[in-house]
C-alpha positions as CSV (number, residue, x, y, z in Angstrom):
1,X,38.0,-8.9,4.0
2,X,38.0,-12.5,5.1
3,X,37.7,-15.3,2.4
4,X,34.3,-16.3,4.5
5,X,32.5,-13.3,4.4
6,X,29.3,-13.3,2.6
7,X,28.7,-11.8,-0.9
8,X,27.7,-8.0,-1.4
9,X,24.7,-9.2,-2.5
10,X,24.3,-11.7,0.6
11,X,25.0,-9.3,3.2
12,X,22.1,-8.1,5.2
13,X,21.3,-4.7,6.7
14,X,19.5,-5.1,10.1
15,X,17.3,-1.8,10.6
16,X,15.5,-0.7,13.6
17,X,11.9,-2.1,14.2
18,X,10.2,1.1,14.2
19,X,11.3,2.7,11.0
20,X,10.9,-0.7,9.4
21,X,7.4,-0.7,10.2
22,X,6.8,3.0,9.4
23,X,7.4,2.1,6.2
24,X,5.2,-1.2,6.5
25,X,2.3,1.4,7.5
26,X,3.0,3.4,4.7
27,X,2.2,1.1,2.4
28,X,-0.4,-1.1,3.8
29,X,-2.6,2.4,5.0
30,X,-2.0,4.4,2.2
31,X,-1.3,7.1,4.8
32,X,1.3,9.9,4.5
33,X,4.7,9.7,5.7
34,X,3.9,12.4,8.6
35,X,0.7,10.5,9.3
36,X,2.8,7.6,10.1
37,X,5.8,9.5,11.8
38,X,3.5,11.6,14.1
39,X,1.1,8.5,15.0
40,X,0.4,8.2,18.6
41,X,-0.2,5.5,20.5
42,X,-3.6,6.9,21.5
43,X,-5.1,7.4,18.2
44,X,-4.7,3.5,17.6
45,X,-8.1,2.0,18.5
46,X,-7.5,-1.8,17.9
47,X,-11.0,-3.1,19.1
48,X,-12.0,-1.7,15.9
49,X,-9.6,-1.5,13.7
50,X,-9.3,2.3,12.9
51,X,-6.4,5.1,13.3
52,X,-8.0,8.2,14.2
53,X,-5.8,11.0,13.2
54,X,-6.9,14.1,14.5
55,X,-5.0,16.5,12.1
56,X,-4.1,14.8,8.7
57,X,-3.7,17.4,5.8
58,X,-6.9,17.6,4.8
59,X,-8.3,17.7,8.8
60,X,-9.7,15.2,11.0
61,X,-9.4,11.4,9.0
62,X,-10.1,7.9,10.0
63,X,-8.6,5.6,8.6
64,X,-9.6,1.9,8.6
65,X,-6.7,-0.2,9.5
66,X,-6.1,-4.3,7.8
67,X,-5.0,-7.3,9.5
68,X,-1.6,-6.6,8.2
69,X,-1.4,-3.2,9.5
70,X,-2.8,-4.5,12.7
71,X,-0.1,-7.1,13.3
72,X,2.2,-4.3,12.2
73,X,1.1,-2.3,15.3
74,X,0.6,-5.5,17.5
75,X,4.2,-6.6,17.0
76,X,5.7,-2.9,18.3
77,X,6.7,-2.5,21.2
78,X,5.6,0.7,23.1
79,X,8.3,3.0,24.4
80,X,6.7,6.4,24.3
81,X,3.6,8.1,23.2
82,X,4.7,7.5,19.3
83,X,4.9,4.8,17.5
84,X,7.5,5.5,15.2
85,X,9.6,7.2,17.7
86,X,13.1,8.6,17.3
87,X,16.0,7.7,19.8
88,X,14.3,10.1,22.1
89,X,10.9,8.3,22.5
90,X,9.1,11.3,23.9
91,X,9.8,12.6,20.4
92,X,8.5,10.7,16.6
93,X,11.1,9.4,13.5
94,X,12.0,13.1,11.9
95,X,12.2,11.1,8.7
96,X,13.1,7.4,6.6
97,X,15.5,8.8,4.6
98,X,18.3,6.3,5.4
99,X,16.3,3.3,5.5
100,X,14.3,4.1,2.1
101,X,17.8,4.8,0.4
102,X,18.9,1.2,1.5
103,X,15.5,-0.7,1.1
104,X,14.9,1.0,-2.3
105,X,18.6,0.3,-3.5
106,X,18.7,-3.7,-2.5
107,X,15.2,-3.7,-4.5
108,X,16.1,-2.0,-7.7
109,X,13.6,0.7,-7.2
110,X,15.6,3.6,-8.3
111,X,13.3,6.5,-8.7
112,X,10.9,5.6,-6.3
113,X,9.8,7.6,-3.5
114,X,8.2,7.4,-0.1
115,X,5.2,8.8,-1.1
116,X,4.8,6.4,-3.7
117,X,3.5,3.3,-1.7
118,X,1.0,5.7,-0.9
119,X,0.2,5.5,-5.0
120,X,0.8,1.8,-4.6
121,X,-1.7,1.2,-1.9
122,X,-4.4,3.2,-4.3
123,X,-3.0,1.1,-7.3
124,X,-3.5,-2.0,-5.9
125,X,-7.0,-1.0,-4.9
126,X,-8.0,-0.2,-8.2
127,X,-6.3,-3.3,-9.5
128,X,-8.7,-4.7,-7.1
129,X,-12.2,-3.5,-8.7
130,X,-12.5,-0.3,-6.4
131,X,-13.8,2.7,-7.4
132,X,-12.6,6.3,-7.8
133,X,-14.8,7.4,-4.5
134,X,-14.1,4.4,-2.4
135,X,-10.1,5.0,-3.3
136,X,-10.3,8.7,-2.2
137,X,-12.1,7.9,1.1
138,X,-9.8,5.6,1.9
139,X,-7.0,7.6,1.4
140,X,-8.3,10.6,2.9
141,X,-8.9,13.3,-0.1
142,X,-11.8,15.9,0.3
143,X,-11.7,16.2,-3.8
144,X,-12.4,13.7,-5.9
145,X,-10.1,15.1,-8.4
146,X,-7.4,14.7,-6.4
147,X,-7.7,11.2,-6.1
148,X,-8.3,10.5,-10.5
149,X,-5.4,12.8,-10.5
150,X,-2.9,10.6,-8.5
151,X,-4.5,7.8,-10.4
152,X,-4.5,8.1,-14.0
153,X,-0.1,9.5,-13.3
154,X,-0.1,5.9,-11.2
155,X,-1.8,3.3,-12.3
156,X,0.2,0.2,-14.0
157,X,-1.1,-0.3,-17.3
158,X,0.2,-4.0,-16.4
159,X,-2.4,-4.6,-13.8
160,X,-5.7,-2.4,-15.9
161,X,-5.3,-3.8,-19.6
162,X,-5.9,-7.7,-18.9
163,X,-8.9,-6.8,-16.8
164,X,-10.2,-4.2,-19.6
165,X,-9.8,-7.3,-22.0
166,X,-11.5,-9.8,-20.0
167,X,-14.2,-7.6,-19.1
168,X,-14.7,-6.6,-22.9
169,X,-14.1,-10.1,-23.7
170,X,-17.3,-11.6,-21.0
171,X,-19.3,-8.8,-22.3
172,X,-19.3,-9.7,-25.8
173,X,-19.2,-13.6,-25.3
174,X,-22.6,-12.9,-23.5
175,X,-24.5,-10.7,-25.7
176,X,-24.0,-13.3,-28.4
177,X,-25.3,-16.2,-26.4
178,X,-21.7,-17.5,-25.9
179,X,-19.7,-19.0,-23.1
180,X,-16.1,-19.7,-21.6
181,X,-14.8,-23.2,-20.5
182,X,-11.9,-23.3,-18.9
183,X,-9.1,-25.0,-20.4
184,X,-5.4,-25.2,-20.3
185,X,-4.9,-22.7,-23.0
186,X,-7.1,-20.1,-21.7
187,X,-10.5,-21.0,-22.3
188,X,-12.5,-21.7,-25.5
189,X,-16.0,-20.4,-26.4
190,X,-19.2,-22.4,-27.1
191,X,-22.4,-22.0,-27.5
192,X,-25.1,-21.2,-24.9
193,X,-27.0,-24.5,-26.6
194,X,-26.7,-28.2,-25.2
């Protein structure tokens, strides 16, 4: 190996677009990985920003598409009728095996699994104030209990227990006529009188 060479740790790995963003959709959709494999090009409706898959596990599902999912789609190129498509593009990606081993290596993510950014899109929309129903909808379930199932096994404590305290913490502060100023430690409480 040449003296010039960059650093293991420097090196980069330059991945096919299409896989790339498969895994991109996977975790800005919340969608499963065959969801995203067998997307075709005709179930994309940009106007208005919906996938319509006609046979997702649990049947026919929309699914409501943000502007970085969008761009995702905007930037591929089309080269068949899928848009993950393997190295024959009449055919999809038959899976991300490769590219997950390599992605989830460089990022320390042993342990992880595909079908976890589909727990990390729900996370992060509980993190975000949404409820139970709205999470399931979005991610497609028919049963609610499916959806608090996934949850209460995925759900960072990290991202819950500050909101839980600040919630608790307003709630109190205004039953007893107090409340919060900003400051640069945190806050401090005063009364609700002049």
């Amino acid at each position: 190996m040449s003296k010039h060479a960059p650093k293991a740790e420097n090196r980069r790995t330059v991945f096919d677009p299409f896989p790339v963003a498969a895994l991109r959709l996977l975790l800005l959709t919340g969608c499963r990985l065959r969801e995203v494999l067998h997307l075709k090009w005709d179930y994309v409706d940009f106007e208005r920003g919906i996938v319509f898959l006609p046979d997702s596990k649990t049947g026919r599902k929309p699914v409501v598409l943000n502007a970085p999912a969008l761009a995702v789609l905007a930037d591929l190129p089309r080269v068949g009728p899928y848009v993950v498509p393997s190295d024959d593009p009449t055919r999809p990606q038959h899976d991300l095996k490769k590219i997950w081993a390599a992605v989830s290596r460089r990022a320390s993510l042993s342990g992880v699994r595909l079908h976890d950014l589909r727990h990390t899109f729900a996370s992060i929309g509980a993190a975000g104030g949404l409820g139970l129903p709205i999470i399931g909808k979005l991610l497609g379930h028919s049963q609610a209990a499916t959806t608090a199932r996934g949850m209460r096994t995925s759900m960072p404590t990290h991202f819950v227990v500050p909101r839980i305290g600040l919630r608790r913490r307003l709630s109190t502060h205004r039953k007893a006529g107090l409340r919060a100023r900003s400051s640069p430690s945190g806050g401090t409480l005063s009364s609700s009188d002049p």
